[in-house]
ZAMARGU-4260 file (C-alpha; in steps of 0.2 Angstrom, whole numbers, plus 5000, padded with zeros to 4 digits):
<rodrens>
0) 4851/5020/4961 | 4865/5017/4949 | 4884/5023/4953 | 4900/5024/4943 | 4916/5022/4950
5) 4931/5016/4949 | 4941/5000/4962 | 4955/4990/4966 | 4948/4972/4970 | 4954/4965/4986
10) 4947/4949/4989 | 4933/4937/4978 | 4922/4922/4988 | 4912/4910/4976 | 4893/4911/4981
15) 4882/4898/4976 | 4883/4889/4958 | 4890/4902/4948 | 4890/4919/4959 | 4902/4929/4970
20) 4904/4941/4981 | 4920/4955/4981 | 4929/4965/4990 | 4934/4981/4981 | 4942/4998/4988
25) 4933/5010/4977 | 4937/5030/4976 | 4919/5036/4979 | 4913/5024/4993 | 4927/5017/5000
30) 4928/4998/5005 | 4912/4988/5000 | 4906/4972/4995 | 4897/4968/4979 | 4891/4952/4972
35) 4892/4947/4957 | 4877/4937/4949 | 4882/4925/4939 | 4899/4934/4939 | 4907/4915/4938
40) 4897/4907/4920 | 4911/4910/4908 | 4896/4914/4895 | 4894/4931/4907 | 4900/4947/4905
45) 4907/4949/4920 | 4917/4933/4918 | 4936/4933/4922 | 4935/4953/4927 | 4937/4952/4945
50) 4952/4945/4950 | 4963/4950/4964 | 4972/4965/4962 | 4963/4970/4943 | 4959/4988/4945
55) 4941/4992/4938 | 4929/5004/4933 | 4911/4997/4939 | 4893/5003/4939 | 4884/4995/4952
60) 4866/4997/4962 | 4869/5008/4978 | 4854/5006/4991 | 4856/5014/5008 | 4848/4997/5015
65) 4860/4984/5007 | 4876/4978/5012 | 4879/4971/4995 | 4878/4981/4979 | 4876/4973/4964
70) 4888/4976/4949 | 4878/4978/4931 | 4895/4982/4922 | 4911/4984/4923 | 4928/4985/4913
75) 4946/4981/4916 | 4957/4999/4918 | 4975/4991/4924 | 4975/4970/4925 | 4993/4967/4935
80) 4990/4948/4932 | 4990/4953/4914 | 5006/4956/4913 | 5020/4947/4910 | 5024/4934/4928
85) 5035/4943/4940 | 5035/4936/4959 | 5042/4954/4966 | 5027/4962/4957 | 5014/4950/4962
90) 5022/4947/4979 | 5021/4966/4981 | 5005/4969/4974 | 4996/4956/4987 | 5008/4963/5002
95) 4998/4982/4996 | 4979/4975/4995 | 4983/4964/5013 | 4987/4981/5022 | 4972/4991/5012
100) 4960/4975/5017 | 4964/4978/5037 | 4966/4997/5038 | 4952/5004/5031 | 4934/5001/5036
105) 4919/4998/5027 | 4912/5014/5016 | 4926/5025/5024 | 4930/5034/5008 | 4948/5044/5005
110) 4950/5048/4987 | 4966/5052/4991 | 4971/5036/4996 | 4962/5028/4982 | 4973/5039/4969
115) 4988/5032/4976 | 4983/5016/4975 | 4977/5019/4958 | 4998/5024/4955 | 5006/5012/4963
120) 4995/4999/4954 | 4998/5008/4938 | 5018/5010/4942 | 5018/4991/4945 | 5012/4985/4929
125) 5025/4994/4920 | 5042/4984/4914 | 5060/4986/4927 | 5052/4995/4942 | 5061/4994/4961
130) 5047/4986/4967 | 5054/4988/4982 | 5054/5007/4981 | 5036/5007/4973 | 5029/5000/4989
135) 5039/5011/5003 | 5033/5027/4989 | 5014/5019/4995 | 5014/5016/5014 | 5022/5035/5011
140) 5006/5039/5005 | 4995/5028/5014 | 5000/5034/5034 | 4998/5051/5026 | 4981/5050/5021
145) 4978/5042/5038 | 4984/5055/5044 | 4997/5051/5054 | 5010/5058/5045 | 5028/5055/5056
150) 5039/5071/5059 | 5053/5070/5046 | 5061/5087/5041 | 5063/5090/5061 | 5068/5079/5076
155) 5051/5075/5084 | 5056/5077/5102 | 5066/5091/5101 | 5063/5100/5083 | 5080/5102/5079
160) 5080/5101/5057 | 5088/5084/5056 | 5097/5088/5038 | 5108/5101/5046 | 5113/5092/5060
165) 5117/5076/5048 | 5128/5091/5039 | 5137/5098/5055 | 5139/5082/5061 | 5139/5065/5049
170) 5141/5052/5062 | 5122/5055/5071 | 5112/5041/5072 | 5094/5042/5069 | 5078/5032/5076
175) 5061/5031/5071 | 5047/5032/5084 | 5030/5027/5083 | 5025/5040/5097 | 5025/5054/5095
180) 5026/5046/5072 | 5044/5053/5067 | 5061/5055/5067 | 5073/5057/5083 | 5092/5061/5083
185) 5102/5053/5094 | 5103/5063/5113 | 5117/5068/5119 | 5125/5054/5128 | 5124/5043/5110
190) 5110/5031/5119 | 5096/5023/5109 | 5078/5031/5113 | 5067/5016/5122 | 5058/5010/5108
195) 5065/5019/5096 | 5071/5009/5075 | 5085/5014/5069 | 5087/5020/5052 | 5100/5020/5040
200) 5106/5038/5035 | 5100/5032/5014 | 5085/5024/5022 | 5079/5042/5029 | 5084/5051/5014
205) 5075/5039/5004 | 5059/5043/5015 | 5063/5062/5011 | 5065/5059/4991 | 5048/5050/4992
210) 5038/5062/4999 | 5042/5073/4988 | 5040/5063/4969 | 5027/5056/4961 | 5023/5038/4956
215) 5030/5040/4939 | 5049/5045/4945 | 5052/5032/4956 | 5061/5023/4943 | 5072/5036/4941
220) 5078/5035/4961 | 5094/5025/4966 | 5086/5016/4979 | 5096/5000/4987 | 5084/4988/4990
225) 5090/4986/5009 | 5084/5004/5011 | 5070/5001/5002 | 5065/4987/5013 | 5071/4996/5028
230) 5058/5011/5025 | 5045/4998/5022 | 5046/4988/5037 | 5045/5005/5048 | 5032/5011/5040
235) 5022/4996/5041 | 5027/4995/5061 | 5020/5013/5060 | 5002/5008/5053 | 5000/4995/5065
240) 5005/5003/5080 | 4991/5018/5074 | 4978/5006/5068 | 4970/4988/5073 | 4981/4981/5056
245) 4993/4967/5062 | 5006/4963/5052 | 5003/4945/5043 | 5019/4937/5049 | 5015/4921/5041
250) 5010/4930/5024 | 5026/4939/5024 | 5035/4921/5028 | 5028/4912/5014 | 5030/4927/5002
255) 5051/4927/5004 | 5051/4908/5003 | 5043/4909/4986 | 5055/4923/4981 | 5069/4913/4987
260) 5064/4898/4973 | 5075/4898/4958 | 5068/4903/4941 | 5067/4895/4926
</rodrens>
């Protein structure tokens, strides 16, 4: 039958002369493959649509017996390559569809997921955005629609509200756990908690602000980008210790050696 939906494309394989096969996260199936026939003959209409990171409404051929389902039509709703070159949007961009790729499984659908997805590529493509804060504002959403949320209005060991105790007494430290997700205030003899990150006082407080707002007011938050990076990092840690996704050290690597390049 045919279906209509919309996806983010993750990954495109040529297949055969002028044919490939896709990888899209869409919002009414989840993560599946479709091929495209013909999809690579310029003179077709599917030509030059699914690239990497283009966000697309399709209509494809679902068939309970088929692992690939093919794509009649489809139109381009955001293209991030469209835009104007910027490494930290394209170098963010691909860091966001590498961890979608490994933590979700095939046909595991979450709309919600898929709307924030939807966001952050939509918040990327628009001009002077803190990347930085755009992707910790996603892997906010995304271990929440995983759901494995991390404890951070209260301690997660011993539920005292972390806020007051920052107020009555400013020199706390704080530590992210993995297990149980959230975070710990210092005990009492000021020690680190085995296994326990810690976290800038703006770091936490930028976790706190980005729960709260919506994609189209991060712009408006003054994020520094090493509390930006810092919230990040954990909450990557956090997915990977939750899920089977390993973090692509390598990937990451080559990213900041391309970020470190001077521009013309």
């Amino acid at each position: 039958m045919l279906a209509k939906t919309r996806g983010l494309v993750l990954k495109e394989i040529k297949y055969r002369d002028t044919s490939a096969i896709c990888s899209l996260y869409t919002r009414d199936f989840g993560r599946i493959s479709v091929i495209l026939k013909g999809g690579r003959n310029p003179k077709n209409r599917l030509s030059g649509l699914f690239i990497t990171g283009n966000l697309l409404e399709v209509v494809l051929y679902r068939t309970g017996n088929r692992s690939l389902s093919p794509v009649r039509e489809a139109r381009i709703v955001i293209s991030p390559m469209a835009s104007e070159p910027d490494l930290d949007r394209f170098s963010t961009l691909y860091r966001i569809i590498d961890i979608v790729r490994n933590t979700t499984g095939n046909e595991e659908k979450s709309p919600r997921l898929f709307d924030a997805l939807s966001r952050t590529v939509e918040t990327l493509c628009k001009p002077r955005q803190n990347t930085d804060a755009v992707l910790a504002w996603f892997f906010m959403r995304l271990v929440s629609s995983m759901g494995f949320e991390p404890s951070i209005k209260q301690c997660v060991l011993t539920g005292k509200p972390v806020m007051a105790t920052l107020e009555a007494e400013p020199e706390t430290r704080l530590y992210f756990l993995d297990d149980p997700g959230g975070v710990m205030l210092q005990n009492p003899a000021g020690q680190a908690p085995p296994g326990g990150k810690p976290i800038p006082v703006g770091a936490y407080l930028l976790m706190r602000a980005l729960r709260k707002i919506d994609a189209e007011a991060i712009d408006s938050l003054e994020a520094g980008r090493n509390d930006c990076q810092r919230v990040c990092d954990i909450l990557q840690h956090y997915c990977s210790f939750h899920s089977e996704y390993n973090i692509p050290g390598k990937n990451r690597k080559v990213i900041n050696q391309i970020l470190s390049l001077p521009q013309r």
